[in-house]
VOPAGU-2260 file (C-alpha; in pm, 1 decimal, decimal comma):
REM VOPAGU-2260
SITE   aa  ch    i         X         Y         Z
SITE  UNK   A    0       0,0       0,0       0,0
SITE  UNK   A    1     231,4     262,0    -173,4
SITE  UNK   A    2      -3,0     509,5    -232,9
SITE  UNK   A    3    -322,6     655,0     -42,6
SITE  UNK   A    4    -629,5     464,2     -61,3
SITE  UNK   A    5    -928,7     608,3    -127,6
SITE  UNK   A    6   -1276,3     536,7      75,0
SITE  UNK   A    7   -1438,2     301,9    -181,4
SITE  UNK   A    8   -1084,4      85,7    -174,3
SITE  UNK   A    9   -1092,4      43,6     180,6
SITE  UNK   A   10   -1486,5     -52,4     142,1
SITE  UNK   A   11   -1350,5    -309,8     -79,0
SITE  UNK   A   12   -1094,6    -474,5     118,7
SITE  UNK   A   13   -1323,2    -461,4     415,8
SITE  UNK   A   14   -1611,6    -659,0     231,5
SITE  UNK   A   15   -1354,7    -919,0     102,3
SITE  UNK   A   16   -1169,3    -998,7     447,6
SITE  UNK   A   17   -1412,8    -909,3     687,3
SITE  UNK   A   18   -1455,8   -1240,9     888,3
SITE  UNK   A   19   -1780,8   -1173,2    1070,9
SITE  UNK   A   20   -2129,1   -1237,5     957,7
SITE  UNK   A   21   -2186,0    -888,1     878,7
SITE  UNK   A   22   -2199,3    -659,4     544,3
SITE  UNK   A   23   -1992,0    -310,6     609,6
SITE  UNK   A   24   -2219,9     -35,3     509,3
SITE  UNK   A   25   -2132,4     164,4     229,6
SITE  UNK   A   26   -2303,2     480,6     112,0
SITE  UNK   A   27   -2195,6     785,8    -135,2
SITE  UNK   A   28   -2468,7     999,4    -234,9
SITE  UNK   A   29   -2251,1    1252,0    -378,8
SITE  UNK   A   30   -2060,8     990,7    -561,3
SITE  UNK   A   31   -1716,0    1086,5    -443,5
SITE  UNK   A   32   -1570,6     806,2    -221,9
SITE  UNK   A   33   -1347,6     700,1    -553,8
SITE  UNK   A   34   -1153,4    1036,2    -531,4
SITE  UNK   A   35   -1138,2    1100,0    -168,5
SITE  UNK   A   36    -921,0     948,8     114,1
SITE  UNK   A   37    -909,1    1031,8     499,9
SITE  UNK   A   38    -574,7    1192,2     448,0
SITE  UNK   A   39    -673,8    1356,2     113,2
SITE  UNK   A   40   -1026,3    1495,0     118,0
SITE  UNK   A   41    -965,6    1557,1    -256,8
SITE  UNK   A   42    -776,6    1223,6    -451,6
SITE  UNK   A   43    -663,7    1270,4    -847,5
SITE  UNK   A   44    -477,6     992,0   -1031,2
SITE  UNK   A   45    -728,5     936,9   -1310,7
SITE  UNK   A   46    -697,4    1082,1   -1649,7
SITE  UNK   A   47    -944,1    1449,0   -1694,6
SITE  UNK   A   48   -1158,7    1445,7   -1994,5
SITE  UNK   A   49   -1437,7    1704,3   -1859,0
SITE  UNK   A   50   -1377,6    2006,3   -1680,5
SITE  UNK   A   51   -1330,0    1960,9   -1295,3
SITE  UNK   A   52   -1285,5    2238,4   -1028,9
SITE  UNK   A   53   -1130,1    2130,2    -696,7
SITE  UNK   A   54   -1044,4    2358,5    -333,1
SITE  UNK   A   55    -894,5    2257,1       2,1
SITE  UNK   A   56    -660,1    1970,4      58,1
SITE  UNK   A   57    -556,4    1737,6    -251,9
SITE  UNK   A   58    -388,6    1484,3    -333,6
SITE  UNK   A   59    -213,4    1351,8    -637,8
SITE  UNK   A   60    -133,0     971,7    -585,9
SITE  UNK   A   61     -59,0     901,4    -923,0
SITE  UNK   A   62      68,4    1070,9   -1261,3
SITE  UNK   A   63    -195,7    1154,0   -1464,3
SITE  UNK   A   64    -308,9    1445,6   -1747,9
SITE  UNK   A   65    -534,2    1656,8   -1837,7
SITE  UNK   A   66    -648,1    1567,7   -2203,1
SITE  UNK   A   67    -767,7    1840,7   -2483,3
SITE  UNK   A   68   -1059,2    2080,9   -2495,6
SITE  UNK   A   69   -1058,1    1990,6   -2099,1
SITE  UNK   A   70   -1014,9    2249,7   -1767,3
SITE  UNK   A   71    -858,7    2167,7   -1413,5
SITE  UNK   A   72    -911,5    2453,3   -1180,8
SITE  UNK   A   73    -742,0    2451,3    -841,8
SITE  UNK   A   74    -913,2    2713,0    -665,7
SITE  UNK   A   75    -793,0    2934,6    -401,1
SITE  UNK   A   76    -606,4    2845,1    -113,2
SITE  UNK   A   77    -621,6    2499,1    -212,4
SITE  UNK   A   78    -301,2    2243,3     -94,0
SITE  UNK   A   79    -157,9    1966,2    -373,4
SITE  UNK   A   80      39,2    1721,5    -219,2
SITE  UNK   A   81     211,8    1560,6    -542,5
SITE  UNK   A   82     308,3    1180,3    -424,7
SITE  UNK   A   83     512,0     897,4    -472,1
SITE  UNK   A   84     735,7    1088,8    -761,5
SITE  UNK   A   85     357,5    1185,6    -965,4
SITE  UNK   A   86     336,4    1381,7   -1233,8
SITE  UNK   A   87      54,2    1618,8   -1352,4
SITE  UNK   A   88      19,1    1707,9   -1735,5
SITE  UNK   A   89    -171,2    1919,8   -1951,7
SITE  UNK   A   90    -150,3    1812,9   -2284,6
SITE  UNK   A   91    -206,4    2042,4   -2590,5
SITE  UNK   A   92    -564,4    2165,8   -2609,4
SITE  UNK   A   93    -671,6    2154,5   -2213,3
SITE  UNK   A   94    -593,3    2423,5   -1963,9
SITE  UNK   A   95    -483,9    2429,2   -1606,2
SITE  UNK   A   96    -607,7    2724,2   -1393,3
SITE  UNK   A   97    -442,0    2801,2   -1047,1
SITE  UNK   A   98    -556,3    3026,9    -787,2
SITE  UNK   A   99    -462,7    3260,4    -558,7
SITE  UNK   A  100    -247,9    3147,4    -232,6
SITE  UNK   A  101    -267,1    2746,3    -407,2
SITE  UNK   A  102      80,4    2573,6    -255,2
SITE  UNK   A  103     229,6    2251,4    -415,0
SITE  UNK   A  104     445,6    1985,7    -273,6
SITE  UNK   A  105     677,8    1779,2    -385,0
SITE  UNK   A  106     625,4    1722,8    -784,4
SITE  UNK   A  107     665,4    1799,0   -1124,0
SITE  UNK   A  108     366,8    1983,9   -1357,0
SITE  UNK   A  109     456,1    1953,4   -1732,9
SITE  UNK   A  110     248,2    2282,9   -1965,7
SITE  UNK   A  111     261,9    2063,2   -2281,7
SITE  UNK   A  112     329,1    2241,5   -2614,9
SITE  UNK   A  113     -88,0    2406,7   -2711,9
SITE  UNK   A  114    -178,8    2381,9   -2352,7
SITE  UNK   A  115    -257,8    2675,1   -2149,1
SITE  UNK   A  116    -172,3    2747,5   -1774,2
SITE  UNK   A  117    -368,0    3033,9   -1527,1
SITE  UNK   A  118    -216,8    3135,4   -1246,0
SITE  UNK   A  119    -302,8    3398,3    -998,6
SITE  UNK   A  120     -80,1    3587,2    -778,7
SITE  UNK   A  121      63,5    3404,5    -452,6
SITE  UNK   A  122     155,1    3052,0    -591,1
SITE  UNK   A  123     348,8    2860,0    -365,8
SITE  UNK   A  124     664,4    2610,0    -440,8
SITE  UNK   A  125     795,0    2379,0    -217,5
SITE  UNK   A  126    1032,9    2104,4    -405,4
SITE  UNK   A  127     768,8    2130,6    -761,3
SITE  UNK   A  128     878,0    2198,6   -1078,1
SITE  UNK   A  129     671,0    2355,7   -1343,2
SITE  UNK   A  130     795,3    2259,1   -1710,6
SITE  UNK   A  131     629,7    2493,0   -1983,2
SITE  UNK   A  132     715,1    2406,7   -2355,9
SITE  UNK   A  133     623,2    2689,9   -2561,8
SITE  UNK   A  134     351,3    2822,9   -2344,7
SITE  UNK   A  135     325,8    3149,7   -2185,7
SITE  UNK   A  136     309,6    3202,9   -1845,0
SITE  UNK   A  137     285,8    3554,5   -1641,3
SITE  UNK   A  138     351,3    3479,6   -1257,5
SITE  UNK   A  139     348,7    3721,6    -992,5
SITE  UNK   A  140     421,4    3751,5    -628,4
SITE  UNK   A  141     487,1    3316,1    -616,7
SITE  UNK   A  142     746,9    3213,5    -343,7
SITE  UNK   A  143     943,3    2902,5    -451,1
SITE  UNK   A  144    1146,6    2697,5    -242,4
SITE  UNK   A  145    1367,9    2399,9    -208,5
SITE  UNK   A  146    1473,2    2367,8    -543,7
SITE  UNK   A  147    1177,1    2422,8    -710,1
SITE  UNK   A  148    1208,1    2599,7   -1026,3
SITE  UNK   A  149     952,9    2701,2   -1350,8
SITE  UNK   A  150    1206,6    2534,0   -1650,0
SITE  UNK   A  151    1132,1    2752,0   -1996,2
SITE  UNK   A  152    1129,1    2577,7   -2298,1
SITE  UNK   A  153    1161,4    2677,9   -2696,5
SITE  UNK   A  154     903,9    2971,9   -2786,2
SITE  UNK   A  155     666,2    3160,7   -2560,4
SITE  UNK   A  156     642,9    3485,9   -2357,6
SITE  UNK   A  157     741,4    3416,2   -1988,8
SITE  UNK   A  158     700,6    3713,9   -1748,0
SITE  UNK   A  159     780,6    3622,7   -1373,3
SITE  UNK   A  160     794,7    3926,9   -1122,6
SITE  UNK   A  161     819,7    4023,3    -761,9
SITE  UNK   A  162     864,1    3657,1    -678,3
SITE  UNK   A  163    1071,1    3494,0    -430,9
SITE  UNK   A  164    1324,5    3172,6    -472,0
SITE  UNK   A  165    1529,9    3031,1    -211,5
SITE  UNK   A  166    1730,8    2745,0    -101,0
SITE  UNK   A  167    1876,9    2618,2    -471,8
SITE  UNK   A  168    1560,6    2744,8    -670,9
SITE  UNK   A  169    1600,1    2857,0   -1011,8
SITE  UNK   A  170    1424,6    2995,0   -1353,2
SITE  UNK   A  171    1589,4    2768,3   -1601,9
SITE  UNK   A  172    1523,2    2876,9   -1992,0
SITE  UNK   A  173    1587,3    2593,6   -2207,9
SITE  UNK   A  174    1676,2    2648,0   -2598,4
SITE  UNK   A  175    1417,8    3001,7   -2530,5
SITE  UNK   A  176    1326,7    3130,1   -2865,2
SITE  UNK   A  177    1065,8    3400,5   -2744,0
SITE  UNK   A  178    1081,9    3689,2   -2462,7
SITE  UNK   A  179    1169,3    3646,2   -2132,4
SITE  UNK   A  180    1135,1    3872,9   -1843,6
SITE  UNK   A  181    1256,6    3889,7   -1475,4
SITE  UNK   A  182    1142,5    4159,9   -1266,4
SITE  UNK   A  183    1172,6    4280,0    -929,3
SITE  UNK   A  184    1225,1    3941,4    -800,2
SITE  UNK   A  185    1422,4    3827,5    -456,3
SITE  UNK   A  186    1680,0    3482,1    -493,2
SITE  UNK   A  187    1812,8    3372,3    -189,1
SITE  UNK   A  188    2113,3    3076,7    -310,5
SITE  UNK   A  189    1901,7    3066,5    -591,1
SITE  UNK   A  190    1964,3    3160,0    -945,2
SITE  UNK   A  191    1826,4    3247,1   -1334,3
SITE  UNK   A  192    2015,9    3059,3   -1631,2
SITE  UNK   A  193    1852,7    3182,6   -1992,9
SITE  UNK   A  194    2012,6    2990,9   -2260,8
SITE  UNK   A  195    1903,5    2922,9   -2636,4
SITE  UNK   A  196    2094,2    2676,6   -2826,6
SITE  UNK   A  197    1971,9    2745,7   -3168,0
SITE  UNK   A  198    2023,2    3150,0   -3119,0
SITE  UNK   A  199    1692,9    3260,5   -3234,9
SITE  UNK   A  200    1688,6    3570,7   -3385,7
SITE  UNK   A  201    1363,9    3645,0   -3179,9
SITE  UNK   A  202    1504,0    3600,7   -2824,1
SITE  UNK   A  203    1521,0    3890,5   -2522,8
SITE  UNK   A  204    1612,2    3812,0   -2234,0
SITE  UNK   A  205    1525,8    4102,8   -1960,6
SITE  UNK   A  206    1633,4    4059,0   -1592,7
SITE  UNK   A  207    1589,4    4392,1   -1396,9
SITE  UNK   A  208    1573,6    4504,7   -1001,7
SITE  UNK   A  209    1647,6    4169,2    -886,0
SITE  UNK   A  210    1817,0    4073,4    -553,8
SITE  UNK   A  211    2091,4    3772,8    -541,2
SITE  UNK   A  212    2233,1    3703,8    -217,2
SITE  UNK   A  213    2386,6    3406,1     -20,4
SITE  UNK   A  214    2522,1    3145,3    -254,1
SITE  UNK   A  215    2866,2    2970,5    -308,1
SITE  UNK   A  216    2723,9    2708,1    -518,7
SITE  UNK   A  217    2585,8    2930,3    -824,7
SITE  UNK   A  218    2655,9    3156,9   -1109,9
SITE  UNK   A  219    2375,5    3471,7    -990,8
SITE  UNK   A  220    2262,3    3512,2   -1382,1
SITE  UNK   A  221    2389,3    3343,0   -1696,2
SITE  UNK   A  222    2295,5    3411,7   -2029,4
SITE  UNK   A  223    2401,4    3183,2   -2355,9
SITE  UNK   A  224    2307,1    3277,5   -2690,1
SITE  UNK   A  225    2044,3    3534,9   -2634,2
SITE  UNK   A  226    2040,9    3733,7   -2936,9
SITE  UNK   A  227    1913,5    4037,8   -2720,7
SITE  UNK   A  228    1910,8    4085,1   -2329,7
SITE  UNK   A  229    1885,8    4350,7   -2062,2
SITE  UNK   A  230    2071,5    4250,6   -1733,6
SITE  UNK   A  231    2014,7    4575,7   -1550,8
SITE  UNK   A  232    2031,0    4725,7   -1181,0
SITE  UNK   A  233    2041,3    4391,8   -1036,2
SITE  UNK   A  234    2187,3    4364,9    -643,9
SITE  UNK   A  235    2429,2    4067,7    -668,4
SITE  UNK   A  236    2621,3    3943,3    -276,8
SITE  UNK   A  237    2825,8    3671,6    -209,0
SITE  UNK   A  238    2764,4    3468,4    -531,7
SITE  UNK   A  239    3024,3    3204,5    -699,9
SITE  UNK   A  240    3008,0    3426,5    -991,5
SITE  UNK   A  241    2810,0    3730,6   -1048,9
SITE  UNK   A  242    2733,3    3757,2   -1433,0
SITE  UNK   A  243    2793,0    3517,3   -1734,1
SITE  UNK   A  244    2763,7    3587,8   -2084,7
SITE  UNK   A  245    2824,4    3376,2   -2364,1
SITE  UNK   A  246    2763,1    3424,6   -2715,3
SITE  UNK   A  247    2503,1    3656,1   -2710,5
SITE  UNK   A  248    2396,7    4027,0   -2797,0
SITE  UNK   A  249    2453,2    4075,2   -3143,3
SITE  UNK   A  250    2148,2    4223,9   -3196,5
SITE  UNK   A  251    2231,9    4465,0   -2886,3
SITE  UNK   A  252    2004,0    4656,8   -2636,4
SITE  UNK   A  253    2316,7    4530,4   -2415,7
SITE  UNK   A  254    2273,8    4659,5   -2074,1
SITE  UNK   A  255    2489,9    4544,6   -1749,4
């Protein structure tokens, strides 16, 4: 017993060993005991194909995805627990909507190329990673921790401001083809790498009023073949290395 058991599973295993002359009772008007646990009043690990809204405490037992033309909504001040190495992901054509003050734990969300992410202001990290392949995301005011990070991949616009990373957290842009800004954000032993492989002609890469401070481990802000980027009034203490540049600006708006 790995994972959480829902209500009607332990109704099961009661009614096959239960060595009395009795039936156990079993009722579920509202037709939830599949999805719900005693630990998680909310339980996901089946594949979305309608649109489903969900609040409070949840649980993700097993990797599963939202599938096309389909709409998870965590709604505010929810808590996903993301278990046993799960994975959430919305494929191209469904959407994943996150309200404000929603935390995650522990897990990885993949934004599938054609899928669309929501989020509100006050998203939580702790040890999650969000993967976005040519999405767009706009985040603001989220608090990441223990290496969690929101990895950038290929084309998109990606605007994350007055957020907060500590404790090995990071914005990682993978082969970015598209716009990416940093704004106003705090990293405590935390970092933002930008690179782009294929040097897209396309590419800026804007990281402005940020705060670095307390890290031996990591290079503040490193930028690799970013055909444009602004790395301006930026507070960097106590950092391996401050700055790295490689191979980029040659279409200018340089500014350090």
């Amino acid at each position: 017993m790995g994972n959480p058991i829902s209500l009607y599973e332990s109704w099961i295993w009661e009614s096959d060993h239960e060595d009395l002359d009795e039936t156990p009772l079993f009722s579920d008007l509202g037709a939830i005991s599949a999805y719900t646990s005693l630990e998680y009043p909310t339980l996901l690990h089946t594949n979305m194909t309608t649109n489903e809204s969900h609040r409070g405490i949840i649980g993700i037992s097993k990797s599963f995805s939202v599938k096309a033309e389909s709409e998870l909504v965590l709604l505010k001040n929810s808590k996903v627990d993301i278990l046993n190495g799960s994975e959430l992901t919305v494929e191209s054509g469904a959407t994943l909507t996150i309200g404000k003050y929603v935390e995650f734990t522990n897990g990885k969300i993949i934004i599938e190329d054609g899928a669309t992410v929501n989020i509100d202001t006050d998203l939580t990290l702790d040890h999650t990673e969000i993967l976005l392949y040519n999405s767009s995301l706009s985040v603001s005011s989220a608090n990441l921790d223990n290496q969690s990070s929101f990895w950038l991949h290929g084309s998109g616009t990606y605007e994350i401001t007055y957020s907060d990373f500590s404790n090995g957290s990071k914005i990682m842009g993978v082969n970015n083809q598209g716009s990416v800004l940093v704004d106003n954000c705090e990293f405590d032993d935390s970092y933002v790498h930008i690179e782009n492989n294929n040097f897209a002609p396309s590419i800026l890469a804007t990281i402005s009023d940020c705060d670095f401070a307390n890290s031996n481990n990591y290079t503040a802000i490193r930028v690799e073949g970013c055909n444009t980027y602004n790395i301006d009034n930026n507070t960097i203490d106590n950092y391996m290395y401050g700055i790295e540049v490689w191979n980029s600006g040659h279409e200018k708006e340089i500014i350090l």
